[in-house]
Backbone as numpy.savetxt, mean C-alpha at the origin, in Angstrom:
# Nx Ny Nz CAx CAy CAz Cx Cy Cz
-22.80 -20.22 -28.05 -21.52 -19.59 -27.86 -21.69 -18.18 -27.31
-22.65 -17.17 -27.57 -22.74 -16.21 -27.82 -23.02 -15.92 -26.00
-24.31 -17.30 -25.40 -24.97 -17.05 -24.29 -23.48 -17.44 -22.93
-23.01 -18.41 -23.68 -21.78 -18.73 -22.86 -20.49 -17.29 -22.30
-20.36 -16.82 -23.85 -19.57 -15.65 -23.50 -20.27 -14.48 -22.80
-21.67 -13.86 -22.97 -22.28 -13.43 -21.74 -22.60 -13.78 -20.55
-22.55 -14.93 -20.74 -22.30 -15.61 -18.43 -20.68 -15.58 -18.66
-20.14 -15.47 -19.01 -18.39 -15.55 -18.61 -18.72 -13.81 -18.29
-19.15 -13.04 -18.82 -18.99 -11.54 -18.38 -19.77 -11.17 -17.71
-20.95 -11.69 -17.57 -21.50 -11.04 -16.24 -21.25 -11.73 -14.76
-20.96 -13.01 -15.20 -20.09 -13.63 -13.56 -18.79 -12.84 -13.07
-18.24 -12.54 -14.10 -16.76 -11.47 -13.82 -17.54 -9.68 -13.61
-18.77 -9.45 -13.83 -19.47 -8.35 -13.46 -19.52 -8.52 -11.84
-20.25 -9.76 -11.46 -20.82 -10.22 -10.42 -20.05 -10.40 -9.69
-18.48 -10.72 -9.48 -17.75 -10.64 -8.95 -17.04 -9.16 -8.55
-17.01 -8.41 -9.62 -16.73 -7.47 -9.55 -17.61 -6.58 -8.03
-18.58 -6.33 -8.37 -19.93 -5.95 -7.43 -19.98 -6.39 -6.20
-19.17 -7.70 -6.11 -19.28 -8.04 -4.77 -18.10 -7.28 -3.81
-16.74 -7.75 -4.71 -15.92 -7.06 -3.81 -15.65 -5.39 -4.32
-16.18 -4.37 -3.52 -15.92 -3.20 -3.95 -14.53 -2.67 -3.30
-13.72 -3.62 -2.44 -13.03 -2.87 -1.66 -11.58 -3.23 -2.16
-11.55 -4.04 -3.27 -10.57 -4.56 -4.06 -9.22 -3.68 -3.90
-9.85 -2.00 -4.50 -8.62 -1.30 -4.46 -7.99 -1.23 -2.44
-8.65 -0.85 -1.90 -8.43 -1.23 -0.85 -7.71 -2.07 -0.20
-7.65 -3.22 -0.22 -7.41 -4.39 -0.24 -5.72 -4.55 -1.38
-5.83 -4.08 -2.09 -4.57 -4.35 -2.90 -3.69 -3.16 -1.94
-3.78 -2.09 -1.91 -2.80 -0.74 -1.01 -2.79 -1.68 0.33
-3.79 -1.84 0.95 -3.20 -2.59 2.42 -2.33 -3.63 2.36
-2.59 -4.39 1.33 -1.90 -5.70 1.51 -0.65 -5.29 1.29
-0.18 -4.10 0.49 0.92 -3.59 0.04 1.75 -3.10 0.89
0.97 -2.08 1.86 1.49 -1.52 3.18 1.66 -2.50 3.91
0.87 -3.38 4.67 1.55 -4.35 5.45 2.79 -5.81 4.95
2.72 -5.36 3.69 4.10 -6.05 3.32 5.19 -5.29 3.63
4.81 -4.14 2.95 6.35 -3.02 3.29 6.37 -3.02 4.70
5.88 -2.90 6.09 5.86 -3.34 7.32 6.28 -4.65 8.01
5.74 -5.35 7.29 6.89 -6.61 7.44 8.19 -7.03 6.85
8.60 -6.68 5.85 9.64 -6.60 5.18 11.05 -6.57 6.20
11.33 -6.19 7.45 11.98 -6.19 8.95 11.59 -7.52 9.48
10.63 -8.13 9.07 10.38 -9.18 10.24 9.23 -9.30 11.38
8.81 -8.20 11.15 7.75 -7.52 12.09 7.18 -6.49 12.62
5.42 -6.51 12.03 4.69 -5.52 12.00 4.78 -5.13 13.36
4.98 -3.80 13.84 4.80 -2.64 15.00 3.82 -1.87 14.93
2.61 -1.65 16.05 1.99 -1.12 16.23 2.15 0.08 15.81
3.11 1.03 15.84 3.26 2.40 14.99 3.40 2.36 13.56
3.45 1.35 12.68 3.64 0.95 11.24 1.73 0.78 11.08
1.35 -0.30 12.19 -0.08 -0.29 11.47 -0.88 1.16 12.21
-0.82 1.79 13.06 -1.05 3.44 12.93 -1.39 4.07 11.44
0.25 3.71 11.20 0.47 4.61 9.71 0.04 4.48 9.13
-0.56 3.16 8.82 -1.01 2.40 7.41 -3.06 3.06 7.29
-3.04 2.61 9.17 -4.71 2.94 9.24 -4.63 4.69 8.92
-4.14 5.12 9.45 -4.16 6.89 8.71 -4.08 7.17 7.55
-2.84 6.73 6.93 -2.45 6.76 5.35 -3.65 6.53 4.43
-4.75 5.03 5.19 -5.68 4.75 4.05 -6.63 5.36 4.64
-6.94 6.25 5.71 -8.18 6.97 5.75 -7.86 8.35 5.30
-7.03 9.12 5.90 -6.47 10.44 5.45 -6.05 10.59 4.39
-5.31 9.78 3.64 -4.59 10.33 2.18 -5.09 9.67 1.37
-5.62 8.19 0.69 -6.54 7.60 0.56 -8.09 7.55 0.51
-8.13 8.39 1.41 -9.88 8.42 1.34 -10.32 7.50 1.59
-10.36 6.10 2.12 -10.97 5.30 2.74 -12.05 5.07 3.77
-12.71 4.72 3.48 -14.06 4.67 4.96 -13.01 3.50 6.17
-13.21 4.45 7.15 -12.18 3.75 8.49 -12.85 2.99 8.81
-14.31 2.40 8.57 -14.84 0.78 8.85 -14.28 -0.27 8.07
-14.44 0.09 7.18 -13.84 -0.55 5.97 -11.86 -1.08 5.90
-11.17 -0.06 6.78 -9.89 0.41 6.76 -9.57 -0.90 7.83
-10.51 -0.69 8.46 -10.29 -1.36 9.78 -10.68 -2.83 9.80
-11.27 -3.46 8.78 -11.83 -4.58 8.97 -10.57 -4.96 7.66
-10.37 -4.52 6.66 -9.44 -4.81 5.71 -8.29 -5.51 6.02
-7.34 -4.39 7.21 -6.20 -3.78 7.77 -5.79 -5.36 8.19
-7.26 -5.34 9.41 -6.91 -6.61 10.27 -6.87 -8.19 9.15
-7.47 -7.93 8.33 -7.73 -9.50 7.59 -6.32 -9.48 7.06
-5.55 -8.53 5.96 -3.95 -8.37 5.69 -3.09 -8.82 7.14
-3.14 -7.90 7.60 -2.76 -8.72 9.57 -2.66 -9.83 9.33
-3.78 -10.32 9.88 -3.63 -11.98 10.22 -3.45 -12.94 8.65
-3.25 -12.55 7.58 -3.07 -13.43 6.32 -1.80 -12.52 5.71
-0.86 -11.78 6.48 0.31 -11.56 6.19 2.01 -12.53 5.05
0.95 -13.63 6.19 2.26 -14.41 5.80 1.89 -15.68 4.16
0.69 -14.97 3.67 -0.24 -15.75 2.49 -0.24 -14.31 1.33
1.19 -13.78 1.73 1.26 -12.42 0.70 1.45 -12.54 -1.14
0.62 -11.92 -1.74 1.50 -11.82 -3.12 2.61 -11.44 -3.82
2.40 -11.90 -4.47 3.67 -11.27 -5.45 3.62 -9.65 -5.95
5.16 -8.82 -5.34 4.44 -7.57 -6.16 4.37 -7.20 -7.08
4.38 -8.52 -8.50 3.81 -8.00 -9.68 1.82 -7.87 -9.47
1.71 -8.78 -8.73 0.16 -9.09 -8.43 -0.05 -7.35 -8.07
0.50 -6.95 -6.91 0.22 -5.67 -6.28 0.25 -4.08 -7.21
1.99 -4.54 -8.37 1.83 -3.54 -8.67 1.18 -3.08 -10.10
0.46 -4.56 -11.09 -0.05 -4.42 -11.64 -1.37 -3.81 -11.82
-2.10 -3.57 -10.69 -3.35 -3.51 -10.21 -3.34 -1.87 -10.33
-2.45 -1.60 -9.31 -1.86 -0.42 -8.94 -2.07 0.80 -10.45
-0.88 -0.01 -10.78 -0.71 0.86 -12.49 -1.93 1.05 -13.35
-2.67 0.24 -13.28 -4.08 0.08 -13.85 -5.00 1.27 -13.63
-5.07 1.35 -11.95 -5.70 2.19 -11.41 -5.50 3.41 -11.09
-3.86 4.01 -10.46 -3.97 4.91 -10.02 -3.28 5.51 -11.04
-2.90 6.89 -10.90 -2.61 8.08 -12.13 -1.02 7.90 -11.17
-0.13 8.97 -12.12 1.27 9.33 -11.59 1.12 9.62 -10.09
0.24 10.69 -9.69 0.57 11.48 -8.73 0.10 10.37 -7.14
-1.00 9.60 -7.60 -1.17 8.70 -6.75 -0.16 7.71 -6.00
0.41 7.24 -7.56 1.48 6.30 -7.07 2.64 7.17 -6.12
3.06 8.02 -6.76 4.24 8.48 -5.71 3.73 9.47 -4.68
2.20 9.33 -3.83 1.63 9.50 -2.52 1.92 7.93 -2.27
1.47 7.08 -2.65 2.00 5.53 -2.38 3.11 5.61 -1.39
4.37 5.71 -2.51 5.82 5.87 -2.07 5.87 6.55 -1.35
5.32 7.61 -1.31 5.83 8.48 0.04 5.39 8.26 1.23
3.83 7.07 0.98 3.31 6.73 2.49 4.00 5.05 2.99
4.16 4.42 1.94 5.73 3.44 2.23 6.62 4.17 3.20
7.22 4.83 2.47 8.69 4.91 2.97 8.04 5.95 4.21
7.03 6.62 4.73 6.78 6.91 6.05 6.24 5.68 7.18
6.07 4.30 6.18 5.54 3.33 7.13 7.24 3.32 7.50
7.47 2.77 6.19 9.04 1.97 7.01 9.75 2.83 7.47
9.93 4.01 8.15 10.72 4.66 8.60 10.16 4.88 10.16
8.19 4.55 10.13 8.15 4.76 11.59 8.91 4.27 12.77
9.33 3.32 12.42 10.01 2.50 14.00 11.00 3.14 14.08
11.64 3.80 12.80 12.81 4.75 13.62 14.39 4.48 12.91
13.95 2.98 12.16 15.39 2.38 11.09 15.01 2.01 10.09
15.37 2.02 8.98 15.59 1.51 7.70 16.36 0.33 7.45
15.53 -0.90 7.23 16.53 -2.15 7.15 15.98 -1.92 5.53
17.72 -2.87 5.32 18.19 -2.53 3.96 17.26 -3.35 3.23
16.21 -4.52 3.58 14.81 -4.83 2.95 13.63 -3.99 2.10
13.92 -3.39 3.29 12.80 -1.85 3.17 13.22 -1.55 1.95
14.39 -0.53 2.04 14.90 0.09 1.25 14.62 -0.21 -0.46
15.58 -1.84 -0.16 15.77 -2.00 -1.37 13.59 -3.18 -1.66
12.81 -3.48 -1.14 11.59 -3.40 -1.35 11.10 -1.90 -1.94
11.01 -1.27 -1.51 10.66 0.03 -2.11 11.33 0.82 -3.45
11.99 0.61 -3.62 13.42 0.37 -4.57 12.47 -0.32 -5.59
12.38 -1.41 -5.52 11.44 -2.27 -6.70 10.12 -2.01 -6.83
9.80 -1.81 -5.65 8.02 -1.39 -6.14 7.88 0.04 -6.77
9.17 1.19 -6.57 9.27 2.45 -7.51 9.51 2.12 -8.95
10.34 1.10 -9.31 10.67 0.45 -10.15 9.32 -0.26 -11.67
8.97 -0.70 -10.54 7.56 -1.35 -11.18 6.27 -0.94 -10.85
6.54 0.24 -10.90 5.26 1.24 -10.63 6.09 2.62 -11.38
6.19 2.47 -12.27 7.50 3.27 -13.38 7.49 4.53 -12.54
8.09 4.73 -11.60 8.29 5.78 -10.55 10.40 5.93 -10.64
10.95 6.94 -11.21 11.95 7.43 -11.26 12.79 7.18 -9.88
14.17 6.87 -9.98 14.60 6.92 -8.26 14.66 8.23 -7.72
14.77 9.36 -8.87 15.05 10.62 -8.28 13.65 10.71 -7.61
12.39 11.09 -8.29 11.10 10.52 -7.80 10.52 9.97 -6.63
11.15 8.78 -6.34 11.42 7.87 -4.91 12.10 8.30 -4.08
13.38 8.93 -4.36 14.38 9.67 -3.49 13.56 10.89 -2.86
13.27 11.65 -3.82 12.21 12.81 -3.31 11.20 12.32 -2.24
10.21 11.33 -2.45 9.37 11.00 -1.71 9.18 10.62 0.00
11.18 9.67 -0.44 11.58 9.45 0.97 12.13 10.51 1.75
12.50 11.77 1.43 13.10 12.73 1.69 11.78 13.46 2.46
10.63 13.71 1.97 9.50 14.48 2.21 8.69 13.82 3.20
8.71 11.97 3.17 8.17 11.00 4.28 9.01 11.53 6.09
10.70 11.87 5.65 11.61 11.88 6.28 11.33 13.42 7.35
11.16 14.46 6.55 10.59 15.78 6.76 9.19 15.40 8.08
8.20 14.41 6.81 7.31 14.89 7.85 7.18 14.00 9.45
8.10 12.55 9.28 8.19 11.90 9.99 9.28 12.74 11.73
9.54 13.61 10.93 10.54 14.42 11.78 10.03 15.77 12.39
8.83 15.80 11.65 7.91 17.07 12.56 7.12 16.65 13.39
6.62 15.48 13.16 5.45 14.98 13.93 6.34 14.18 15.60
7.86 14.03 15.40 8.41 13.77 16.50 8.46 15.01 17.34
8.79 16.08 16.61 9.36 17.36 17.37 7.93 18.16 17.90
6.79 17.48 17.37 4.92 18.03 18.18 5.12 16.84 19.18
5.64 15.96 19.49 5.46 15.07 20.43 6.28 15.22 21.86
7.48 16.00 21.32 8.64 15.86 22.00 8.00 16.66 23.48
């Protein structure tokens, strides 16, 4: 019994070890849901997503990039976001999660509209990622700010 319950934990070790990019992998899959949530990922949404997880994230952009694309093409084989936001809660602290939200609601705002998907998707994942609406409101407000400076350096 004893040898049984140590191979049940070191196979769940061994698994562990293999995939290191897990957290990774759970935020992308997350971002390219909130990107599809419209119907369809836009090249300026996956921009955001590849910046968001190298720049604010800390991600190695090999890693970002090989992830990004596998979420891509297995988009439509998405989880549930209790799957997403359980993981989430586990791992990241307050301040993480609502950089999350605020790099959401700068994906879904890149193309330029807010379909009421978005909205109310983000809405629930603040929800179940015990993130306040005032909280969320703030976040989208500050996504909104910076999404609106980076037009006016372009203009």
């Amino acid at each position: 019994m004893i040898k049984l319950l140590k191979n049940i934990f070191e196979t769940q070790d061994k698994k562990q070890e293999l995939n290191p990019n897990k957290s990774l992998e759970i935020l992308c899959g997350l971002m390219v849901e909130a990107a599809n949530t419209d119907g369809k990922i836009e090249e300026k949404e996956i921009i955001k997503i590849n910046s968001a997880l190298v720049d604010i994230f800390e991600e190695e952009p090999s890693a970002v990039n090989l992830v990004l694309n596998n979420a891509i093409n297995n988009h439509n084989e998405s989880k549930s976001l209790h799957f997403y936001t359980s993981k989430i809660n586990k791992e990241y602290s307050d301040e993480k999660k609502l950089l999350l939200i605020e790099t959401l609601w700068e994906i879904v705002l890149s193309d330029g509209n807010i379909h009421d998907y978005e909205s109310n998707l983000i809405r629930r994942l603040a929800g179940l990622l015990y993130i306040s609406d005032v909280a969320s409101g703030n976040a989208k407000k500050r996504a909104l700010n910076k999404i609106s400076k980076n037009n006016d350096i372009r203009s």
